[in-house]
C-alpha positions as CSV (number, residue, x, y, z in Angstrom):
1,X,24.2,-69.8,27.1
2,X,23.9,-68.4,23.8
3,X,25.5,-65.1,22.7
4,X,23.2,-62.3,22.7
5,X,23.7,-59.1,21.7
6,X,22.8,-57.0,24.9
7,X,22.7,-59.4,27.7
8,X,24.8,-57.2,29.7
9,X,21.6,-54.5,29.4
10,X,19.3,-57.6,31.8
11,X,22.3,-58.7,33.8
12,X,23.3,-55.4,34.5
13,X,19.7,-53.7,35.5
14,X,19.0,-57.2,37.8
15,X,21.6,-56.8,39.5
16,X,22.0,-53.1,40.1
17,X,18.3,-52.2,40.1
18,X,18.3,-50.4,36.9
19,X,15.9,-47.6,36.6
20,X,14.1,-47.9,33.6
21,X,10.8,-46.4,32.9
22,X,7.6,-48.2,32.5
23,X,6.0,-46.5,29.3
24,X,2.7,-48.2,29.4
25,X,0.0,-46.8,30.3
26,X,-1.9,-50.7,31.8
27,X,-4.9,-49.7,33.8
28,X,-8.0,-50.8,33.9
29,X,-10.1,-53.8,34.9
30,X,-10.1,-56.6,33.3
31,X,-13.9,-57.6,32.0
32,X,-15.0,-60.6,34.0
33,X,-12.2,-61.1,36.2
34,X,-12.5,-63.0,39.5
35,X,-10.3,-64.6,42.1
36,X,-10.9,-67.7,40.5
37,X,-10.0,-67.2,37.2
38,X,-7.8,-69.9,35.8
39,X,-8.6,-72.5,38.3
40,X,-10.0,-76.0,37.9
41,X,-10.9,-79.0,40.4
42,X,-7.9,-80.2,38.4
43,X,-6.0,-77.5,36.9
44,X,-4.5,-73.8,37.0
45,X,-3.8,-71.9,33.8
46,X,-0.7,-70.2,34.2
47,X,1.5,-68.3,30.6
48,X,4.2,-65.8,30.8
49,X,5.6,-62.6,28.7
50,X,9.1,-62.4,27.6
51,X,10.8,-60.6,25.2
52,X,11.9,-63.0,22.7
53,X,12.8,-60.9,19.4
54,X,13.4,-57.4,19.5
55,X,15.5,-55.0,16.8
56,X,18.3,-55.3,18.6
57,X,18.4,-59.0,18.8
58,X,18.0,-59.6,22.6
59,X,15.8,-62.3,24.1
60,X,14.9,-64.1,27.0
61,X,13.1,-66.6,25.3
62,X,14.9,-69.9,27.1
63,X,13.4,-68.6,30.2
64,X,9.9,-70.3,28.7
65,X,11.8,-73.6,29.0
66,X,13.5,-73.2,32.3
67,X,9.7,-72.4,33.2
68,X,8.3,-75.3,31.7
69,X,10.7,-77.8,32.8
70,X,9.5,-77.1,36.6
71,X,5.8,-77.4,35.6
72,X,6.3,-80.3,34.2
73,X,7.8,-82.0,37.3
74,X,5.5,-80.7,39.3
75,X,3.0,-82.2,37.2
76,X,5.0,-85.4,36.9
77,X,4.9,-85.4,40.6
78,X,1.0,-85.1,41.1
79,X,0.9,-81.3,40.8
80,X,0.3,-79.1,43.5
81,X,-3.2,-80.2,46.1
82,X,-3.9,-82.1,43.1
83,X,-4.1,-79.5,40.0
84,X,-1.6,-79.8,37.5
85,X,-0.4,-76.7,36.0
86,X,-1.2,-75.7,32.4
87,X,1.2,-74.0,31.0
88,X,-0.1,-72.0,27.9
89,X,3.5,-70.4,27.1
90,X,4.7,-67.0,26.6
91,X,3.7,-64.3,25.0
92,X,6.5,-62.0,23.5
93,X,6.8,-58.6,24.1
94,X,9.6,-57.4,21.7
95,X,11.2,-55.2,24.5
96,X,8.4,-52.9,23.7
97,X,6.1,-51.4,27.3
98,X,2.6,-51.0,24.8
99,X,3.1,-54.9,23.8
100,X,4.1,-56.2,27.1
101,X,0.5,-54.1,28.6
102,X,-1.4,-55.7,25.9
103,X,0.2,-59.6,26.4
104,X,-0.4,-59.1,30.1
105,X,-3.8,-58.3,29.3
106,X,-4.6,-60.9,27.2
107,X,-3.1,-63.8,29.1
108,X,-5.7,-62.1,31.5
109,X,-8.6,-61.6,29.6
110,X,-8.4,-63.9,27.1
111,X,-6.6,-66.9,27.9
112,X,-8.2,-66.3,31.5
113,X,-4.8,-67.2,33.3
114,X,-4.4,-67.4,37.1
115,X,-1.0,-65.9,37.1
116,X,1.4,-64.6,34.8
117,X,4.6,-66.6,35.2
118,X,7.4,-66.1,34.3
119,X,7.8,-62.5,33.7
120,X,11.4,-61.7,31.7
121,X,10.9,-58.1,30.0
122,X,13.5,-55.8,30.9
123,X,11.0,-52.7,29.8
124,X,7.7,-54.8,30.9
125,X,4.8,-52.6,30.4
126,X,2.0,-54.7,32.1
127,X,3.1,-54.2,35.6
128,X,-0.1,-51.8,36.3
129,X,-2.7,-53.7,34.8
130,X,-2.0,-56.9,37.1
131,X,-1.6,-54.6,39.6
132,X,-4.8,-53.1,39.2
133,X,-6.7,-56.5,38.8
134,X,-4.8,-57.9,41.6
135,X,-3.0,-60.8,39.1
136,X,0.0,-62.7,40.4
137,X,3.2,-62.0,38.4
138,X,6.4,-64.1,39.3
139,X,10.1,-63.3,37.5
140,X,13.1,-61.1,36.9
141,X,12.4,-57.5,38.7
142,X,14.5,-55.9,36.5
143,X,13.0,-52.2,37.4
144,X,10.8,-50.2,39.4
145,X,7.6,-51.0,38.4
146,X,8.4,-54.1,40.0
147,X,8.8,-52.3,43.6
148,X,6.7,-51.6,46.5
149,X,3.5,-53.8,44.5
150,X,1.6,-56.5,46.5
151,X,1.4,-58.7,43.3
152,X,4.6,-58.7,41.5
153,X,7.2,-60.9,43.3
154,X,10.8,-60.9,41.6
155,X,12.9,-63.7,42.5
156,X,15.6,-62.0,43.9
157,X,13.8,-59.4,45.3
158,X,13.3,-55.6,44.2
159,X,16.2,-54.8,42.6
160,X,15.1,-51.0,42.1
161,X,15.1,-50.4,45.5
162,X,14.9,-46.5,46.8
163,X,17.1,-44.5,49.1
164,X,16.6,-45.8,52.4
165,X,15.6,-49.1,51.5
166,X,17.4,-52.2,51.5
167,X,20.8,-52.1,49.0
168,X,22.6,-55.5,48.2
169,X,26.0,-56.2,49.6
170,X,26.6,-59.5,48.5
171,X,28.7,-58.4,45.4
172,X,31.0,-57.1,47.3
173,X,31.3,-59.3,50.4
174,X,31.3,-62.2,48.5
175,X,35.0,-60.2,46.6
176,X,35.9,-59.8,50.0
177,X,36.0,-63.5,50.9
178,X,37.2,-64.3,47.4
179,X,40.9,-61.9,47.8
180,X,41.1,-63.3,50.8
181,X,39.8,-59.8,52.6
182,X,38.8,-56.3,51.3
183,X,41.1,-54.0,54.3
184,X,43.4,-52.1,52.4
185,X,41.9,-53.1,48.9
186,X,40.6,-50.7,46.4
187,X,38.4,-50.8,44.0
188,X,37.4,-48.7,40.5
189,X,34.0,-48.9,39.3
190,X,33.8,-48.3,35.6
191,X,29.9,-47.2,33.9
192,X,28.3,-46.1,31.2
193,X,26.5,-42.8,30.5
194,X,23.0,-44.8,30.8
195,X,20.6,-43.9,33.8
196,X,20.7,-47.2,34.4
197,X,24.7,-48.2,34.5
198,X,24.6,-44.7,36.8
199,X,22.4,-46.3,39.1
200,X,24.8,-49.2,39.5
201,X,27.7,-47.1,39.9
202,X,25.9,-45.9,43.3
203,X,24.9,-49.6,44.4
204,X,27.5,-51.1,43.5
205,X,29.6,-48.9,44.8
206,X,28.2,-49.1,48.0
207,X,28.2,-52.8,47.9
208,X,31.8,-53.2,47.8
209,X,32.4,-50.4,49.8
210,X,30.1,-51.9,52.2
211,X,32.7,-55.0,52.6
212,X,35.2,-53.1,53.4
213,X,36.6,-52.1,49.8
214,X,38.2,-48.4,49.4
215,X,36.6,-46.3,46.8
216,X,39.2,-44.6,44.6
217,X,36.9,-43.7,41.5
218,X,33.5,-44.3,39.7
219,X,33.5,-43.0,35.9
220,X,30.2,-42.8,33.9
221,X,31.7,-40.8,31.2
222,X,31.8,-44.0,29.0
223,X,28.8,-43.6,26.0
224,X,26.5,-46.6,25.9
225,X,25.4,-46.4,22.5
226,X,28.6,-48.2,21.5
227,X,32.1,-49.3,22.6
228,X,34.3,-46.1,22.2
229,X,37.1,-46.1,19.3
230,X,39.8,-45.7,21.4
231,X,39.7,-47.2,25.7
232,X,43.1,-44.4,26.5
233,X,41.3,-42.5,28.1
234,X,38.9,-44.6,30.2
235,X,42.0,-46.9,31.0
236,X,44.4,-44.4,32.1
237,X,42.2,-42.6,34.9
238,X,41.7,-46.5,35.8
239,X,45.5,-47.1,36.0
240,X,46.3,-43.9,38.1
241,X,43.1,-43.8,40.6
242,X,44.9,-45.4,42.9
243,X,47.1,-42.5,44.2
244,X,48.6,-42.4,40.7
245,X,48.5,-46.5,40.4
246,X,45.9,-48.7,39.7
247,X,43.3,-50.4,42.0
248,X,43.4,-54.0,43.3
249,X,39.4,-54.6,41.6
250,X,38.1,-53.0,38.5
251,X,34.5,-53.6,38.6
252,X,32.6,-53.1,35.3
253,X,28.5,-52.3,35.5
254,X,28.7,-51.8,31.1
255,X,26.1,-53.4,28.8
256,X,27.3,-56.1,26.6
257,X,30.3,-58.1,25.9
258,X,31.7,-56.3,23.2
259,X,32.3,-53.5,25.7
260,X,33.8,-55.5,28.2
261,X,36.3,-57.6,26.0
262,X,37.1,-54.2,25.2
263,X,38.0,-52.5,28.0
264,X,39.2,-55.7,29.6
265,X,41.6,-55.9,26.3
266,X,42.8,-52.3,26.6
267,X,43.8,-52.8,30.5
268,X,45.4,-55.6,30.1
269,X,47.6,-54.5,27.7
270,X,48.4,-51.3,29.9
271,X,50.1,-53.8,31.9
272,X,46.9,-54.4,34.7
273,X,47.4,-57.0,36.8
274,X,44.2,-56.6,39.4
275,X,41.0,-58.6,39.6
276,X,37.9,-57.8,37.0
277,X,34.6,-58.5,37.9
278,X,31.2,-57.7,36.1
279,X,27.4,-59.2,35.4
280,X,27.6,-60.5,32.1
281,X,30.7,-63.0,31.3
282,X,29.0,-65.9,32.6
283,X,27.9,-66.5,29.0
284,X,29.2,-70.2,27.5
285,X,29.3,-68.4,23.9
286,X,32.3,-66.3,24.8
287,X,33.9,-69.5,24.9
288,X,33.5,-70.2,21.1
289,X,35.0,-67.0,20.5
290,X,39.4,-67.3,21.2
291,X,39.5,-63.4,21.4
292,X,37.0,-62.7,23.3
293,X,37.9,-66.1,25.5
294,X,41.2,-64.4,26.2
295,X,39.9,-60.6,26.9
296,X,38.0,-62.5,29.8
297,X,40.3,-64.9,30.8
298,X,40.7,-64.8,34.7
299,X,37.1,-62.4,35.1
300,X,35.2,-62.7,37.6
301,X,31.4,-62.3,36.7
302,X,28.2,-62.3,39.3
303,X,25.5,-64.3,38.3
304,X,22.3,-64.6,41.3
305,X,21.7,-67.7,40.7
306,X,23.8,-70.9,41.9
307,X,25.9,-71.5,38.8
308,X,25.5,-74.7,36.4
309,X,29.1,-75.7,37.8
310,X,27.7,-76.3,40.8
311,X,27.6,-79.3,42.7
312,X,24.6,-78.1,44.4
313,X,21.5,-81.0,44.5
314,X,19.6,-78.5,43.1
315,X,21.4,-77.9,40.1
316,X,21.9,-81.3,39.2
317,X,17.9,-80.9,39.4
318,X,17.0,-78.1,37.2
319,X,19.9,-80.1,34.2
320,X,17.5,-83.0,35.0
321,X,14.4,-81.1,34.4
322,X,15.5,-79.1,31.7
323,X,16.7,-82.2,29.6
324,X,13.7,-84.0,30.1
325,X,11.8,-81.3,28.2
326,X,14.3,-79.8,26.0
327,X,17.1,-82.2,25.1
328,X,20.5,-81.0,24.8
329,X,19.3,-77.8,25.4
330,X,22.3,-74.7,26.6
331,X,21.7,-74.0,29.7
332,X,21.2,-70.1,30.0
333,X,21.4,-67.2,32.6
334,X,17.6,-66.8,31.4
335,X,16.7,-70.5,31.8
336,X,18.0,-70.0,35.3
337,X,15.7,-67.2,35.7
338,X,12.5,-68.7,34.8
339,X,13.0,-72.0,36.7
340,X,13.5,-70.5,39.8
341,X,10.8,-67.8,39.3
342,X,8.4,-70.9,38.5
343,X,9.8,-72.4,41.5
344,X,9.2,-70.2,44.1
345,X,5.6,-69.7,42.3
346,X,4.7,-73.5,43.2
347,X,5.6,-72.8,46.8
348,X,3.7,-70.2,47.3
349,X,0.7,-72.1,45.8
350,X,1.6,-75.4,47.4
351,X,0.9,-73.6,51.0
352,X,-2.0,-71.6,50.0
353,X,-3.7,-75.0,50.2
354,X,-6.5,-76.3,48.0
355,X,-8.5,-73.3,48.6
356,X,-7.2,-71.8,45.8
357,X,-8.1,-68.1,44.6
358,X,-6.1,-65.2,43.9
359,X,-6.9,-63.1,46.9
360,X,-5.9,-66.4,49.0
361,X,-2.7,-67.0,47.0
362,X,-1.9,-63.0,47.7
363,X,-2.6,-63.3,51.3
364,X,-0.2,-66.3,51.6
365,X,2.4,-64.8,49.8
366,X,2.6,-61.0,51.1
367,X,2.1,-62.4,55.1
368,X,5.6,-63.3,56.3
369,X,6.5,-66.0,53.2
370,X,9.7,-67.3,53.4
371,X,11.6,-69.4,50.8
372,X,15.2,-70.7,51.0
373,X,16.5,-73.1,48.0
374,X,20.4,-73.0,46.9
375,X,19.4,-72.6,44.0
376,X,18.6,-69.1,44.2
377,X,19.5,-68.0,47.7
378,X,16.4,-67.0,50.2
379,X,13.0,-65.0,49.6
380,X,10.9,-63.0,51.9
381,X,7.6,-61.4,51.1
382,X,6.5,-58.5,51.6
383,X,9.8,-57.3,52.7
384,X,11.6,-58.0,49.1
385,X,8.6,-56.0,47.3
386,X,11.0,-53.2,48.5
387,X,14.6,-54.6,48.5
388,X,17.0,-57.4,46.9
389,X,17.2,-60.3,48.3
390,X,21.0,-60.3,49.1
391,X,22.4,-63.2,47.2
392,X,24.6,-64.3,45.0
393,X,27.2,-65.9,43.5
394,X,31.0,-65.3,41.7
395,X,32.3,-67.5,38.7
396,X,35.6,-67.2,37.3
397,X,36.7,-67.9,33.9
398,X,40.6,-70.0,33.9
399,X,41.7,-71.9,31.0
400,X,38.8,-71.7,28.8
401,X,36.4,-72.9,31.6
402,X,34.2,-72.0,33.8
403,X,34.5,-72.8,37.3
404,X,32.4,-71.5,40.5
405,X,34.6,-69.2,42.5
406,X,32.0,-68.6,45.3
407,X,28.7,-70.4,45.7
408,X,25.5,-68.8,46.7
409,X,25.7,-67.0,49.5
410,X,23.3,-64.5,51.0
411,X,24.3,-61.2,52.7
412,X,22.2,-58.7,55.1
413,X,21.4,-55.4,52.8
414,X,22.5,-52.2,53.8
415,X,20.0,-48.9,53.6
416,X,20.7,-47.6,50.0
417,X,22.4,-43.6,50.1
């Protein structure tokens, strides 16, 4: 898991449904297009768009290998009704909505794909053309132009989901098991200024509260351009929201490591002795850093996805099928994320049939499809169009190491307030 510079900014949106706005405009047909575009007697065309540079330095790019590594088992096992998949790649978006429109569109138009997969763009700006032309897109729903389409399915669901519609409480009830109950525990949840860390101050928030957890304070005060010079302030409303002493969980929806080693840092040197928890440590390059090792020591991060750790058959898969196409390759959350979103894409195409089109594919997917793999948890379409799909998992960083505090689990959602 390489270091990147704002992986909290994806882990953080996935898991709180962060709010971002589609700037793309998309629309319009695309010339020629029919159901059975990028389909063979032998073959379907599938590519993806990530965002593998951008100015700040973020990038999903390993999620084209976790991709490719379940294509080419799939292939290696006689494809799916006998086509193979051809897997042209992905197209890079540079976290810009104009470029992910026009790399949607030409995986379309030009490179006449049958689907778009995987999708890993935390500002993707082609959700309205594939919409429009009725395109399959499979990945990360990382915002609301995900939600409420009939051809963009996120693997774990909508995570943008609106007031009244399905809210996750697996963060919290998975705590809950982990301290050994949530009755009489608090907890603090600690944001940024960002419309999108405020958005997971109201989830989240209701997640643990959900499990039982009392709510004694959510600050969004904290600027998200960059970690604040001094933490004081942040850290002493966190030590005395507990009736004038500090909560049992501090749970940190911030962007980026640098922030959380940080604030991590500054309450454990005002003497904090409670649980942390947050989106983004499960990141191996922390490790190769002895400060920032120790700031996290003993945090508990959420990934939704059964960690590496795992003993889990279907872990010990995906390292197989990674390191038969990428030797000693790191394995990465965003690896992770475009293996299983390529995954749950070859189910729904293995029970379409042979009749392969679009429109058939769509039909099979959006009329009760159900998915379960340990892996990722469960999948129901069209019901997660609208809502998360409730799982996840906790691992806890002792002694340097990883280890899985709580495998994948998967919780009933609770109607977002």
């Amino acid at each position: 898991m390489r270091r990147q510079a704002l992986i909290g900014l994806v882990m953080v949106a996935a898991l709180v449904g962060c709010a971002a706005e589609q700037k793309a405009g998309g629309g319009g047909a695309a010339p020629g297009a029919s159901g059975t575009e990028g389909v063979t007697a032998t073959t379907i065309k599938i590519g993806g768009v990530l965002t593998k540079t951008s100015a700040s330095g973020y990038s999903t790019k390993d999620a084209e290998i976790g991709a490719k590594a379940r294509f080419e088992r799939a292939n290696a096992q006689g494809g799916v009704n006998g086509r193979t998949i051809e897997f042209v790649g992905a197209e890079d978006d540079n976290q810009d909505a104009s470029k992910g429109d026009a790399a949607a569109k030409k995986l379309v138009q030009k490179d006449k794909v049958f689907a778009v997969v995987p999708v890993h763009a935390p500002n993707f700006g082609g959700a309205v053309f594939l919409e429009q032309n009725k395109v399959p897109w499979f990945g990360w729903a990382t915002g609301p132009q995900w939600c409420g389409t009939t051809t963009g399915f996120g693997y774990n669901g909508c995570l943008a989901p609106k007031p009244g519609a399905g809210s996750q409480t697996w963060w919290g009830n998975q705590f809950a098991e982990l301290v050994g109950g949530a009755q009489g525990k608090t907890v603090y949840v600690q944001t940024t200024d960002s419309s999108g860390s405020k958005y997971g101050g109201t989830t989240i928030s209701q997640s643990f509260q959900a499990a039982g957890f009392k709510l004694v304070g959510v600050n969004s005060g904290l600027p998200a351009a960059a970690p604040p010079p001094d933490w004081l302030p942040y850290v002493n409303k966190i030590m005395k929201s507990n009736g004038g002493k500090a909560p049992d969980v501090v749970v940190s929806i911030i962007a980026g490591t640098k922030f959380n080693t940080g604030l991590y840092s500054a309450l454990k040197k005002a003497g904090y002795k409670g649980m942390l928890t947050d989106a983004t440590s499960y990141d191996a390059a922390i490790l190769k850093d002895p400060a920032t090792a120790q700031a996290l020591e003993g945090v508990v991060a959420a990934p939704m996805f059964e960690p590496f750790e795992s003993t889990a058959p279907e872990v010990a898969q995906l390292k197989t099928d990674v390191e038969k196409v990428a030797p000693g390759t790191t394995l990465t959350q965003h690896l992770a994320i475009g293996y299983w979103a390529a995954d749950i894409f070859l189910k729904v195409l293995e029970k379409t049939g042979k009749d392969v089109t679009r429109e058939s594919f769509l039909r099979t997917a959006n009329s009760g499809f159900t998915y379960q793999n340990a892996g990722f948890g469960r999948i129901e379409y069209p019901k997660d169009h609208s809502e998360p799909n409730g799982c996840g998992a906790l691992v806890k960083l002792v002694d340097g190491a990883f280890q899985v505090a709580k495998n994948m689990k998967c919780f009933d959602n609770v109607p977002l307030k």
